[in-house]
C-alpha positions as CSV (number, residue, x, y, z in Angstrom):
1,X,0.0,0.0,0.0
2,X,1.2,3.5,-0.6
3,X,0.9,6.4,1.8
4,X,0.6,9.9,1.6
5,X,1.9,12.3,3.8
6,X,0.2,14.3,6.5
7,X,0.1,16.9,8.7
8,X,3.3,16.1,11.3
9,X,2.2,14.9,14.4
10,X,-0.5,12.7,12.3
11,X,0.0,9.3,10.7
12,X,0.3,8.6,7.1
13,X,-2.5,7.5,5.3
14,X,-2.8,4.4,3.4
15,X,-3.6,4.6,-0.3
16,X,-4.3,1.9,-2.9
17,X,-1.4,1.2,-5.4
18,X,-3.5,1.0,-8.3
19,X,-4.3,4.8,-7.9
20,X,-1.2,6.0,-6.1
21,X,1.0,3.6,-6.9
22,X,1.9,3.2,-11.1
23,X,4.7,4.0,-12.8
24,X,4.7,7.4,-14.2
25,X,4.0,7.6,-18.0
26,X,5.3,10.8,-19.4
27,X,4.1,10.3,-23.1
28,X,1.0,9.4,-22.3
29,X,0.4,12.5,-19.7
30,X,2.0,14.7,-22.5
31,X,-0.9,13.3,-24.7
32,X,-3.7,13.7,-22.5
33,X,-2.4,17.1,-21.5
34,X,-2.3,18.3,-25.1
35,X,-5.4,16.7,-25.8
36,X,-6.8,18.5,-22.8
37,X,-5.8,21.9,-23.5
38,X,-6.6,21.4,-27.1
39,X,-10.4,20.9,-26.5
40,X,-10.6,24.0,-24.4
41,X,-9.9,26.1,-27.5
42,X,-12.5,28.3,-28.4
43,X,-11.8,27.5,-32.7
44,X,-14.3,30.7,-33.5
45,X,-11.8,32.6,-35.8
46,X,-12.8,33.6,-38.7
47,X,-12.2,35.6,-41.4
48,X,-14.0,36.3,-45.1
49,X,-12.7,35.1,-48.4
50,X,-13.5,36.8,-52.1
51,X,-16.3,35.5,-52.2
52,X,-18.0,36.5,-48.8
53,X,-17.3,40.3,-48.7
54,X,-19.5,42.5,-49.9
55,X,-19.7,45.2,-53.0
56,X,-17.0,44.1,-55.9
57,X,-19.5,43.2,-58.6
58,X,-18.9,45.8,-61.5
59,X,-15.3,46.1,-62.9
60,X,-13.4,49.1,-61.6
61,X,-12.0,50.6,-64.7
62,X,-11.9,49.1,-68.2
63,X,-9.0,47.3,-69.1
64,X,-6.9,49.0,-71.6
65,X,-5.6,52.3,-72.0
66,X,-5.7,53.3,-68.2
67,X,-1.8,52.4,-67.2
68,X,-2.7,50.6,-64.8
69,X,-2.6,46.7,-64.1
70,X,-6.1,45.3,-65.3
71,X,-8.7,44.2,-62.0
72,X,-12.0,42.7,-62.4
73,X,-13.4,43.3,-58.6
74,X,-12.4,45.9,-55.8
75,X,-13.1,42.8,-53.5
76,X,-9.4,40.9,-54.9
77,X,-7.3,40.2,-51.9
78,X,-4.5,42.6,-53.5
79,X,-7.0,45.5,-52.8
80,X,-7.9,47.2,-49.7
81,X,-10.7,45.9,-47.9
82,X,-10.6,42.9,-50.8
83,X,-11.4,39.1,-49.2
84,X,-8.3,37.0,-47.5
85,X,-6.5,34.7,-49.9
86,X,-6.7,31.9,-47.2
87,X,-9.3,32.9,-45.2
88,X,-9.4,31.3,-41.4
89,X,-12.5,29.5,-40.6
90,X,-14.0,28.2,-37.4
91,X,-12.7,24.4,-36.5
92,X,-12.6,22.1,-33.8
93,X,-9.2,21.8,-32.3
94,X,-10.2,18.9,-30.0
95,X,-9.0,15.0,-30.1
96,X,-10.1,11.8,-29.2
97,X,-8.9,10.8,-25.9
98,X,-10.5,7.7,-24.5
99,X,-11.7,7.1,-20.8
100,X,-9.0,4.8,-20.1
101,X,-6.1,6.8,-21.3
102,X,-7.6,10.2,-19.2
103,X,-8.4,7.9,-16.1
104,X,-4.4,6.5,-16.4
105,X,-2.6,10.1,-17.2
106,X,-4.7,10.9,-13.8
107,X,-3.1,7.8,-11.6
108,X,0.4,8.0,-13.1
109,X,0.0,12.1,-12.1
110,X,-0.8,11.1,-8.5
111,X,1.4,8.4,-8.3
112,X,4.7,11.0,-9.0
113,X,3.0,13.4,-6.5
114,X,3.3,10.8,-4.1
115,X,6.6,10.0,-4.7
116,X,7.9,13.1,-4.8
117,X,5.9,14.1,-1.7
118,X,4.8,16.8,-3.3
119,X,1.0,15.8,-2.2
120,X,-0.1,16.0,1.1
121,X,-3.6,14.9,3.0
122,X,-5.6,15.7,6.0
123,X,-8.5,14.1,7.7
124,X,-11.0,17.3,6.3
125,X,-9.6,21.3,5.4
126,X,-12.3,23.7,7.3
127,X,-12.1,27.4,8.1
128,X,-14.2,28.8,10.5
129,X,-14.9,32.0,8.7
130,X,-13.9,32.9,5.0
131,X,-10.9,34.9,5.8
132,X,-8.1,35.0,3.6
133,X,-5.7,35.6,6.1
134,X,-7.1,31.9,8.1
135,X,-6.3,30.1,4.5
136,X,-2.8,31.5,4.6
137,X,-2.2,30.3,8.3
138,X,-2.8,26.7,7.1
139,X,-0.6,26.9,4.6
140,X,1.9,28.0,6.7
141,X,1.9,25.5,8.9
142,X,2.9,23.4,6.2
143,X,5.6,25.6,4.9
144,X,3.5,26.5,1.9
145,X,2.2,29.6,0.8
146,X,1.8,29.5,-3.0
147,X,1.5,27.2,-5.8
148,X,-1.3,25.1,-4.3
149,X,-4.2,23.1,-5.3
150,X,-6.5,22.2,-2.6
151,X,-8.5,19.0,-3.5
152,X,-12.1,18.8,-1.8
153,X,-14.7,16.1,-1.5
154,X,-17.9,18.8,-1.0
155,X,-18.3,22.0,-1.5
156,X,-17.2,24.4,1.1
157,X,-18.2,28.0,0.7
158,X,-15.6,29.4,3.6
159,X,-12.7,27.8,1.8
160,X,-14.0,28.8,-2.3
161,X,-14.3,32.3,-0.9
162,X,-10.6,32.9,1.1
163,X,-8.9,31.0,-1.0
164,X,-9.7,33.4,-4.3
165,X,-7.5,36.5,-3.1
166,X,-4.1,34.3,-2.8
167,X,-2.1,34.1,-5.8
168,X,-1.1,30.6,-7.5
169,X,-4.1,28.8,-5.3
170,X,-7.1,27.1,-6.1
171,X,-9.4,25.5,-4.8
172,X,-11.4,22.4,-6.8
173,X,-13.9,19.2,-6.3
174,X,-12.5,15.9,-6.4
175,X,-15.1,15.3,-9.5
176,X,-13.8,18.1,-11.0
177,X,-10.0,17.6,-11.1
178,X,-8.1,17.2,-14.0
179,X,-4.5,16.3,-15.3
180,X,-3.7,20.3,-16.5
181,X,-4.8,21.5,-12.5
182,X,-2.9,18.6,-11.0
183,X,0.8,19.6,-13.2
184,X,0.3,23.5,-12.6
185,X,0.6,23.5,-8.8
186,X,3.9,22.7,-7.1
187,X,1.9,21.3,-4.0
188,X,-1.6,19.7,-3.2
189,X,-3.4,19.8,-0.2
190,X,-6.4,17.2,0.0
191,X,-8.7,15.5,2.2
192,X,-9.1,12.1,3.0
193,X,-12.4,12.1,1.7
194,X,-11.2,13.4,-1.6
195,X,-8.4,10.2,-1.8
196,X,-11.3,7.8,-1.5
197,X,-13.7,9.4,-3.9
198,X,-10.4,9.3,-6.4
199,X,-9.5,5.7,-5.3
200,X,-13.5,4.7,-6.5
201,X,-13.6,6.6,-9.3
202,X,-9.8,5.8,-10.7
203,X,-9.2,2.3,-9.1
């Protein structure tokens, strides 16, 4: 069984290996983070071709005896306010990722922050008001007072709210964690309750 550190003064807690416990994959986390990040492009660019602009219909001049180079429609892309030679149009930037592959990018994620002890858990995170400065005395305790994702297994208004002022820290759901949140914080803070949900839904 792995562990995962806690609070000192408090003992470990026990975690299954087929959650926290796999051999990290770094091409398939590199996939699924692409993949990820991919999808959550908006693709709404666009632009208008020859075709789409409007006004262009009669010839500008005639063709001979003007010096200048012929032109059948204001609207060419060599003119001003003329269509876009390749014009950009909307597109979906997302790929195929199946369950299996997300769901093991996730374990092999929480299996290095385990090793590396970069992860640590607590019996349940509460504040007693929603004060910023509460939040920040937590962290300190831990040595931490940046770069940290705080994993939850219900919502808690107190936390959501003094945790929004502090730079480099969030505050998620288990449900809605996902392999870009868990890479872009040096440190994770979550509750038991969360490691259980995780080791149901991942095991």
């Amino acid at each position: 069984m792995a562990e995962i550190q806690s609070q000192s003064g408090t003992p470990s807690i026990q975690v299954s290996d087929a959650v926290f416990g796999v051999p990290y994959n770094e091409a398939l986390i590199h996939q699924v983070v692409t993949a990820y990040l991919a999808s959550s492009r908006a693709g709404t660019k666009a632009q208008k071709n020859r075709s789409e602009v409007s006004g262009g219909g009669a010839k500008p001049f005639r063709q001979k005896g003007t010096g200048r180079a012929r032109a059948g429609t204001i609207r060419s892309p060599l003119w001003r306010g003329g269509g876009k030679i390749f014009a950009a149009k909307p597109r979906d930037y997302s790929q195929k990722i199946n369950r299996k592959m997300y769901r093991g990018a996730l374990r092999s994620i929480l299996s290095e922050l385990v090793r590396q002890e970069r992860m640590v858990a607590l019996p349940e995170i509460a504040l007693e008001a929603p004060k910023t400065k509460l939040l920040l005395a937590k962290l300190r305790e831990l040595g931490w007072e940046k770069d940290v994702l705080i994993l939850l297994d219900q919502e808690d208004q107190n936390l959501f709210l003094a945790a929004r002022n502090l730079p480099k820290v969030d505050v998620l759901l288990e449900r809605g964690v996902n392999p870009v949140s868990l890479i872009a914080y040096e440190h994770v803070l979550v509750t038991e309750g969360a490691i259980r949900k995780l080791e149901e839904r991942l095991g």
